[in-house]
LOVEX-683963 format. One record per residue: x, y, z of N, C-alpha, C, O in turn; residue in one letter. Coordinates in steps of 0.2 Angstrom, whole numbers, padded with zeros to 4 digits, always signed. Layout:
REM residues N
XYZXYZXYZXYZA
...
***
This chain:
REM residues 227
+1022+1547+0117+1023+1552+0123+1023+1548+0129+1023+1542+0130X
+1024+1553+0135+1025+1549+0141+1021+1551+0146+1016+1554+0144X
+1022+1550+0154+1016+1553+0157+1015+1561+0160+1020+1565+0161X
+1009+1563+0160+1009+1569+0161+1002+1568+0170+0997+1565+0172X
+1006+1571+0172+1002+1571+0178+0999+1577+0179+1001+1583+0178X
+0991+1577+0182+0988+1581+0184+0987+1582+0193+0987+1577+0196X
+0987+1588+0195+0987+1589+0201+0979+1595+0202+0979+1601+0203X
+0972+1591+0203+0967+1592+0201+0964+1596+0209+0962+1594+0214X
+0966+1603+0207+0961+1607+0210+0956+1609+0210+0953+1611+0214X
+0955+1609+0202+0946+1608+0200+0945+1601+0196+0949+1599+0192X
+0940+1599+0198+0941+1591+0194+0937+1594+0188+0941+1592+0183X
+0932+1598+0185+0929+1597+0180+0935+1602+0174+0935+1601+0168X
+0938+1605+0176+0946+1607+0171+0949+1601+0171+0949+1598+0165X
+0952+1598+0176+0955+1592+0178+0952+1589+0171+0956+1589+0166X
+0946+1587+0171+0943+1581+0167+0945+1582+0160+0947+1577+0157X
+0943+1588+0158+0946+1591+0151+0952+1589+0149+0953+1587+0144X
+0955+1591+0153+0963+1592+0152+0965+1584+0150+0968+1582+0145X
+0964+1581+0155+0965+1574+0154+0963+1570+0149+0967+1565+0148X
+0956+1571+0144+0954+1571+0139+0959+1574+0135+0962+1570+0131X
+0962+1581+0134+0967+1582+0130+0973+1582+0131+0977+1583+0126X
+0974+1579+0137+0981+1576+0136+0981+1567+0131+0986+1566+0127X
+0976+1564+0132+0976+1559+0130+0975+1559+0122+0976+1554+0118X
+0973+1566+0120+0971+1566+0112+0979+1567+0110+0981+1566+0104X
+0983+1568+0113+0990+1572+0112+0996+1563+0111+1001+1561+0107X
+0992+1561+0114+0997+1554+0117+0999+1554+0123+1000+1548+0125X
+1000+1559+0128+0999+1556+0134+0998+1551+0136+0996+1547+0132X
+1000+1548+0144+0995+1544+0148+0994+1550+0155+0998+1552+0159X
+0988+1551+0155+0986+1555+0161+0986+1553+0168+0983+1548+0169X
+0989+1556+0174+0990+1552+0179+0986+1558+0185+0986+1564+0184X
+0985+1555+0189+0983+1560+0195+0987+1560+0201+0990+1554+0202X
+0988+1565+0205+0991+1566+0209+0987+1569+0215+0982+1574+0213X
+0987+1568+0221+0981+1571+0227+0983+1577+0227+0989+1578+0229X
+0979+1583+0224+0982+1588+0224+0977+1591+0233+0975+1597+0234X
+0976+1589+0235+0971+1591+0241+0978+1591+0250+0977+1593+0255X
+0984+1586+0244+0989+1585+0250+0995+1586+0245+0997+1582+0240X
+0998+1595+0247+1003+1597+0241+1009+1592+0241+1011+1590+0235X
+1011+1592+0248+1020+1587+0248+1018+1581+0246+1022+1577+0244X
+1012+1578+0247+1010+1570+0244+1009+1571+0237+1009+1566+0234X
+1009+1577+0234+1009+1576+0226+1015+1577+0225+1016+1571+0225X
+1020+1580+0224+1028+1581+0226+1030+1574+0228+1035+1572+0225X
+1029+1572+0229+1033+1564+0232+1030+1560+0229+1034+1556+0228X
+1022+1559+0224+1020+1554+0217+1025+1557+0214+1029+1552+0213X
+1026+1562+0211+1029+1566+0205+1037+1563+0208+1040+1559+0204X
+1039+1564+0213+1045+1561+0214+1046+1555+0213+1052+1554+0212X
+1043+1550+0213+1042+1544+0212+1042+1541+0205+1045+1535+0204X
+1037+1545+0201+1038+1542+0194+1042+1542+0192+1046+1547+0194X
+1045+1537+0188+1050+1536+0183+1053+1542+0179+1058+1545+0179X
+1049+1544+0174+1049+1549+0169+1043+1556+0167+1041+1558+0162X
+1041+1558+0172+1034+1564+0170+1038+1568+0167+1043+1571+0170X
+1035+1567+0159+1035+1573+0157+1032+1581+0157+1034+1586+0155X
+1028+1580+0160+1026+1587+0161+1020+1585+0169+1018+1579+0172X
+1019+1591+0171+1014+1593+0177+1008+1597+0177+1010+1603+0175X
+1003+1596+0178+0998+1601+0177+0993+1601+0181+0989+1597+0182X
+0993+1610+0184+0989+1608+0190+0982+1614+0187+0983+1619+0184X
+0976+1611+0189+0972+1614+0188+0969+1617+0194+0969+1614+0200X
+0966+1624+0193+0964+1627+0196+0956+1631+0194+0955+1632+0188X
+0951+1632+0199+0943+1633+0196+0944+1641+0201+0949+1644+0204X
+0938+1643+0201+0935+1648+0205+0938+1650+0214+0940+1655+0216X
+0936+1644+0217+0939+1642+0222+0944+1640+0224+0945+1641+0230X
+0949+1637+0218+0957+1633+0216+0960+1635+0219+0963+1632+0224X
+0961+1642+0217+0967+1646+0218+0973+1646+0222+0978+1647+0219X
+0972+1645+0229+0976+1648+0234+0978+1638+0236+0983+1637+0238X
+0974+1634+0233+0975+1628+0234+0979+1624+0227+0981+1618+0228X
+0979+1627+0222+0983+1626+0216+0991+1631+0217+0997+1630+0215X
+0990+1637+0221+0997+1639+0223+1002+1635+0228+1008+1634+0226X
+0998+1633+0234+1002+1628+0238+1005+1620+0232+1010+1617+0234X
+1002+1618+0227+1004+1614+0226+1009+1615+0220+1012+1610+0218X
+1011+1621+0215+1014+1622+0213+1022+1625+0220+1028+1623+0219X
+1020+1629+0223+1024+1630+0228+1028+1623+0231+1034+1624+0231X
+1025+1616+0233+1025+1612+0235+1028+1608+0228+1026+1603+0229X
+1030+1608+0223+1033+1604+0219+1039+1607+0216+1044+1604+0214X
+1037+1614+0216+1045+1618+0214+1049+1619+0221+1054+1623+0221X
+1049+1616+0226+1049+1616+0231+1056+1610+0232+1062+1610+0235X
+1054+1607+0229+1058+1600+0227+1063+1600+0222+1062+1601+0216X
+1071+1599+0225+1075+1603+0217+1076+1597+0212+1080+1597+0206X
+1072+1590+0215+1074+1586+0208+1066+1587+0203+1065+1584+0198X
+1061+1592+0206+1058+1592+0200+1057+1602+0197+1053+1605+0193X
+1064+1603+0199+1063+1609+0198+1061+1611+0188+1056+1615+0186X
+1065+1608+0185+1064+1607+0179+1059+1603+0175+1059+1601+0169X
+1055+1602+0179+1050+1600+0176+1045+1605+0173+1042+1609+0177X
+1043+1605+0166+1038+1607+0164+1032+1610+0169+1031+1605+0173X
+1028+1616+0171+1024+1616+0173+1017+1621+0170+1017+1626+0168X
+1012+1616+0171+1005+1622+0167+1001+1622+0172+1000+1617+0175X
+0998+1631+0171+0991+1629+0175+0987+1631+0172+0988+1637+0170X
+0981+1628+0171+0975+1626+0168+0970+1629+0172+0969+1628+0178X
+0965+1633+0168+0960+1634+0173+0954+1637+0167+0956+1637+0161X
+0948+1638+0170+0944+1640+0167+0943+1647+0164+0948+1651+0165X
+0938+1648+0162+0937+1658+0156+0935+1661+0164+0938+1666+0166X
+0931+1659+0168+0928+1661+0173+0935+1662+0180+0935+1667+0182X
+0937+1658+0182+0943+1659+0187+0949+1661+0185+0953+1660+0188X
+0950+1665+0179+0955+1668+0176+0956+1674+0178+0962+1676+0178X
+0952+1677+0180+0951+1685+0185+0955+1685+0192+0960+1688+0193X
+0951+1680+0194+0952+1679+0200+0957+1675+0203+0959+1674+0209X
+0960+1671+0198+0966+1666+0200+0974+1668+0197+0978+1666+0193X
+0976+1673+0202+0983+1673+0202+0988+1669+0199+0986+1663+0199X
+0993+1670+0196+0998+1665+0191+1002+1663+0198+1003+1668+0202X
+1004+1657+0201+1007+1658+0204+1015+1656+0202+1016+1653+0197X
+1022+1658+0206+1026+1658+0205+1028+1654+0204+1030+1652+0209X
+1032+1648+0197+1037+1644+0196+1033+1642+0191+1036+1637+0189X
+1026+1643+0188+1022+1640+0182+1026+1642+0176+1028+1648+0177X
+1028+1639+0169+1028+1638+0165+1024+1642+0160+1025+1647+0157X
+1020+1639+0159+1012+1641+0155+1007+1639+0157+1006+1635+0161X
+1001+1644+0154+0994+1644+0157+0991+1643+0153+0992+1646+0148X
+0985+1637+0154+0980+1638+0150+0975+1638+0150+0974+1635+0155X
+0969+1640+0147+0963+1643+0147+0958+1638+0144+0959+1636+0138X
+0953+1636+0146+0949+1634+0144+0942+1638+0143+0939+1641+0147X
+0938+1637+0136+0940+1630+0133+0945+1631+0128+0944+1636+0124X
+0949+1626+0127+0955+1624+0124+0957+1618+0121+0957+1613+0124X
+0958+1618+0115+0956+1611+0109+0965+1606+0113+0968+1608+0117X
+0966+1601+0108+0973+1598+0108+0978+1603+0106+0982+1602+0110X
+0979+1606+0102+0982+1609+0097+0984+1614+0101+0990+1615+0101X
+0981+1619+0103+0982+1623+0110+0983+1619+0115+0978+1621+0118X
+0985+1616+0118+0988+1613+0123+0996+1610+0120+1002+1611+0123X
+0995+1607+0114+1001+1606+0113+1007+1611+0113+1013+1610+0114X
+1004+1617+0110+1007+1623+0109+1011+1626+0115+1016+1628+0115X
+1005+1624+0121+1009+1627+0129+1014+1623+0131+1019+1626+0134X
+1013+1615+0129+1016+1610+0131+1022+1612+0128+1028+1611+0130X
+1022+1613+0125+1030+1615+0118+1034+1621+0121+1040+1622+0121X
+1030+1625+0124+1034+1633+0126+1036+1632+0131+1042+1634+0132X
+1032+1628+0137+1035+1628+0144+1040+1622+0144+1044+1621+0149X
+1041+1616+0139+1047+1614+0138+1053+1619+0136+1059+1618+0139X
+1050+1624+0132+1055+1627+0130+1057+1634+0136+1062+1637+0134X
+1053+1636+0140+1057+1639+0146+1061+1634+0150+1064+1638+0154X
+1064+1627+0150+1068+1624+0156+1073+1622+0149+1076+1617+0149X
+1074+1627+0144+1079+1625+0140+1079+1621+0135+1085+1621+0132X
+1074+1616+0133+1072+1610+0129+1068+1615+0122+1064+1619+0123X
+1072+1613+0116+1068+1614+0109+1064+1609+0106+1066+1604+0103X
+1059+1610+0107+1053+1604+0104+1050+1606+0095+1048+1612+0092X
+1049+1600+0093+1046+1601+0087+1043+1595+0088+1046+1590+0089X
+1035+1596+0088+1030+1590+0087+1033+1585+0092+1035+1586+0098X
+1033+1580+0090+1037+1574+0096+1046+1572+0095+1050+1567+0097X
+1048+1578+0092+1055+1577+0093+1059+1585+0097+1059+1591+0096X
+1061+1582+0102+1066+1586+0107+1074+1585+0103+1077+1580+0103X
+1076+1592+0101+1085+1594+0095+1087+1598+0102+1084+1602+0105X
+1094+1597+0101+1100+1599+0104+1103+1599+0096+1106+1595+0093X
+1101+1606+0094+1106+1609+0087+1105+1602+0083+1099+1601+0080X
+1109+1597+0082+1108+1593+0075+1109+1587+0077+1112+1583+0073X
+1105+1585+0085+1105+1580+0086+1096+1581+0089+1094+1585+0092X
+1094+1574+0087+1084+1576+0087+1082+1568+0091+1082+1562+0089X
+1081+1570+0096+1077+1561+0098+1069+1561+0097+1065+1565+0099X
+1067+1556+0095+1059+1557+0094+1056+1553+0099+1056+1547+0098X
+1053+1557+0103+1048+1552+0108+1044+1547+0110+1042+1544+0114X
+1041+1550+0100+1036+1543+0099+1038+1536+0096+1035+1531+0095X
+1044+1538+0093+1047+1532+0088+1055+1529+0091+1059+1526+0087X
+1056+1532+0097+1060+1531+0099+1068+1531+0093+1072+1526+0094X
+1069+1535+0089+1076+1535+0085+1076+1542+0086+1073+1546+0086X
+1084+1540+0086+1089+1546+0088+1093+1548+0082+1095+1544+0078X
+1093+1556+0080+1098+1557+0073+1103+1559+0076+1102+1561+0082X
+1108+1561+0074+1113+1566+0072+1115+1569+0065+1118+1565+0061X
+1115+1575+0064+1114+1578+0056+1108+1572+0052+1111+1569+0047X
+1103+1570+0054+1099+1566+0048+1103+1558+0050+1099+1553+0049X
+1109+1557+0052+1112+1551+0052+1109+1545+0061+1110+1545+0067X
+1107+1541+0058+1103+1537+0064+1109+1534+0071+1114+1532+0070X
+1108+1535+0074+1113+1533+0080+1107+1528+0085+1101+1530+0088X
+1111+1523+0085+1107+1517+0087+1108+1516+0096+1113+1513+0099X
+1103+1519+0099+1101+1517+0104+1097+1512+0110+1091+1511+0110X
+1099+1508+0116+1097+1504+0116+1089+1509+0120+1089+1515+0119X
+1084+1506+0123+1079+1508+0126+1080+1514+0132+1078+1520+0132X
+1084+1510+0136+1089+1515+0143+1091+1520+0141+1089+1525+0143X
+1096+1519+0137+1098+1526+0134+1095+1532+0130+1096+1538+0128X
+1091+1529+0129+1087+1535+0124+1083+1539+0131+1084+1545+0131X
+1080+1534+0136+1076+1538+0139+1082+1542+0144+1080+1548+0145X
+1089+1538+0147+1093+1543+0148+1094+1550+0145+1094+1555+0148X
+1095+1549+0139+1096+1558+0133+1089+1559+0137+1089+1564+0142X
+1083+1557+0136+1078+1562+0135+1078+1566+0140+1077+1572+0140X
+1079+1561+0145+1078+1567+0152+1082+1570+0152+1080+1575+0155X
+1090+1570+0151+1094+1573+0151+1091+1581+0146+1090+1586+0148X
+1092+1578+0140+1087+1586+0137+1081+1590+0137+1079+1595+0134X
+1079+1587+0142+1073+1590+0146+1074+1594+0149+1071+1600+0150X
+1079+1589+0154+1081+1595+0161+1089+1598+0160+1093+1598+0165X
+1090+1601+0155+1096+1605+0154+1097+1609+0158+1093+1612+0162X
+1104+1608+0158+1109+1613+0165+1110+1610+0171+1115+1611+0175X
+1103+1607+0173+1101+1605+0180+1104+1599+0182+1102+1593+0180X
+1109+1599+0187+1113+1594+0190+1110+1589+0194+1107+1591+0200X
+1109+1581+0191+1108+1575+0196+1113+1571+0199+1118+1570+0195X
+1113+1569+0205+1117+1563+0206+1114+1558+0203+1110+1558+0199X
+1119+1553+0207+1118+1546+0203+1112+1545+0203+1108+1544+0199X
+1111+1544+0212+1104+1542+0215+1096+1544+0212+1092+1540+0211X
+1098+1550+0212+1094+1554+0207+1091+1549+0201+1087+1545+0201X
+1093+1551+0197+1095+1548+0187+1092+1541+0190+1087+1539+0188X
+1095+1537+0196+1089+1531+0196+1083+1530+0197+1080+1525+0195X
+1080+1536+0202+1075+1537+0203+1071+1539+0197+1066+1536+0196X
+1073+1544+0192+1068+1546+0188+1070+1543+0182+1066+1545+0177X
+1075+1539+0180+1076+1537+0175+1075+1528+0174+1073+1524+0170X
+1076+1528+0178+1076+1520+0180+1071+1519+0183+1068+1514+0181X
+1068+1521+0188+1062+1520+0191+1060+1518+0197+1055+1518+0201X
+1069+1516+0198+1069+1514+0208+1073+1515+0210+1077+1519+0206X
+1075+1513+0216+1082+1517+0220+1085+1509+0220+1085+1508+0226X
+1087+1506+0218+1092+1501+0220+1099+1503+0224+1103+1507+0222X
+1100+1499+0229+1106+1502+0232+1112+1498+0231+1113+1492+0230X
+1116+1504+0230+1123+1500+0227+1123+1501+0218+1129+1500+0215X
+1119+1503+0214+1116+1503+0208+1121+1509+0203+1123+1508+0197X
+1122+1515+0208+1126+1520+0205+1130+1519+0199+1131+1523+0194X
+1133+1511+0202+1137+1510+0194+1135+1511+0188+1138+1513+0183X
+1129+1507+0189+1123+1508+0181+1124+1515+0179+1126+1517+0173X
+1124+1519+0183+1124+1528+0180+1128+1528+0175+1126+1529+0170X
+1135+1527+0178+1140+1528+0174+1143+1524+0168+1145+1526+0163X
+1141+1517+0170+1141+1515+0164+1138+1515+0157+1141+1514+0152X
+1130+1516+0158+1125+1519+0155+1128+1525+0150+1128+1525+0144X
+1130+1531+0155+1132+1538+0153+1139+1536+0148+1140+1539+0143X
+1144+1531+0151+1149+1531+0146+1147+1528+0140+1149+1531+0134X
+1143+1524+0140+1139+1520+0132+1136+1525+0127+1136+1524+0121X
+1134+1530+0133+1127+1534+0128+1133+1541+0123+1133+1542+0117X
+1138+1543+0129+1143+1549+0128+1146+1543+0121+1145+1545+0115X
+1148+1538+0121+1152+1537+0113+1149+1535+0109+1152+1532+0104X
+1142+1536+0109+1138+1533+0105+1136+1542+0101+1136+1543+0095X
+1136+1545+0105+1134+1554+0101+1141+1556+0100+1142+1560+0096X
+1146+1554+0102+1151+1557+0097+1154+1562+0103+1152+1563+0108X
+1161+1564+0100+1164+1570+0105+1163+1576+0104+1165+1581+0107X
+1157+1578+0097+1153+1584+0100+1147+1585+0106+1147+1590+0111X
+1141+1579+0105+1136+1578+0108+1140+1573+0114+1135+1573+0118X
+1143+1569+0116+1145+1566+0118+1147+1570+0126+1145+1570+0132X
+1153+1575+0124+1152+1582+0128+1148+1584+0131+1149+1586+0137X
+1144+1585+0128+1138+1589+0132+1133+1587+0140+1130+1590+0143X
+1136+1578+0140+1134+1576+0144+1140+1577+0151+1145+1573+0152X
+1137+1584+0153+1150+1586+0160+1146+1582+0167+1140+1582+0170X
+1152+1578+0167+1153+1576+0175+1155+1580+0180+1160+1583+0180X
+1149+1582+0186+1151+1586+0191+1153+1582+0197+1150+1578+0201X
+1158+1585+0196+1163+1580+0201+1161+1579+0208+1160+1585+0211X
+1160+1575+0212+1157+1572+0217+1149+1573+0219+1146+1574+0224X
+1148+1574+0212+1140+1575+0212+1136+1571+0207+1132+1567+0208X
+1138+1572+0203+1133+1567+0197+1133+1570+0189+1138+1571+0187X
+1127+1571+0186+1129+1572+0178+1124+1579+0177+1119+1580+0180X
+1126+1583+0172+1121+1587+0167+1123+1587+0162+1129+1587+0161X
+1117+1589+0158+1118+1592+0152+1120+1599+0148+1116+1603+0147X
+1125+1599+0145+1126+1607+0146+1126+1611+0139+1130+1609+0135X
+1119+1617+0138+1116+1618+0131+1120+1621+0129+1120+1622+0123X
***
């Protein structure tokens, strides 16, 4: 699994959550949820979050709003997974706020988490099953890094797989170049852009001219994935 970030408006949910991300496979990460555009700009920074999760307690609320507001806020993480996490007690009291994904309720085991993590993948268009993300009859597994198509292996280098991932993650959703090196690659190198496209032609003849398609060039703009 990859990283999931928390953006911790109650630290004592915060804590749980973290423990159950890590029972999941996770790597749990924090983000200052106390400065919303400073969490928005970590989350922009990492390479690959897969998912975000902000918790909220009793008190959270109006302060887990601004930082959900503040990261949907941002259109290269529009597509990102998001949960809010909160406790049986500030459930009453704490407003869903607008662009959250899924909620969850504590107390809550792995298996219940994993379930949210699976639905709110699959609001931004992504089908998940256990640790493999399918486009119809092509399935990448996250944990084991191999790639099928109909059952049949298509050989991946490391860069490319994590290109598809994110790509199928963030379905529909158009990156420039620029973009794709930031969250795919992990920096912004200047001049680098070429990588994009060379990456992208490797990966498109490697899935074939059914899956191979699905990765459309938007012209003078960069790549999506299209479901």
């Amino acid at each position: 699994m990859g990283v999931a970030w928390l953006c911790a408006c109650d630290e004592p949910v915060a804590a749980t959550v973290a423990d159950r991300l890590a029972e999941l496979g996770y790597t749990p990460r924090r983000a200052a949820a106390t400065d919303p555009e400073g969490a928005a700009a970590e989350l922009l920074a990492a390479a690959e979050p897969e998912i975000a999760v902000v918790t909220a307690g009793l008190d959270g609320g109006p302060l887990a709003a601004e930082v959900v507001a503040a990261l949907r806020a941002r259109s290269a993480l529009e597509g990102l997974p998001l949960l809010l996490a909160l406790d049986a007690a500030a459930l009453a009291t704490t407003p869903v706020p607008a662009g959250v994904d899924e909620v969850l309720v504590l107390p809550a085991g792995a298996a219940e988490l994993r379930l949210r993590i699976a639905r709110a993948w699959q609001r931004t268009g992504a089908t998940v099953d256990g640790d493999a993300i399918a486009l119809d009859g092509l399935r990448l597994d996250v944990a084991t890094y191999e790639t099928t198509i109909d059952g049949r292996p298509v050989d991946l280098t490391p860069m490319e797989h994590r290109l598809l991932r994110f790509l199928l993650t963030h379905p529909r959703r158009v990156f420039t170049r620029e973009a794709l090196l930031d969250r795919v690659w992990g920096y912004d190198h200047y001049g680098a852009t070429r990588t994009v496209d060379v990456q992208v032609r490797r990966l498109r003849a490697k899935l074939g001219d059914d899956y191979g398609a699905a990765i459309q060039t938007v012209r003078a703009v960069g790549y999506r994935l299209q479901r």
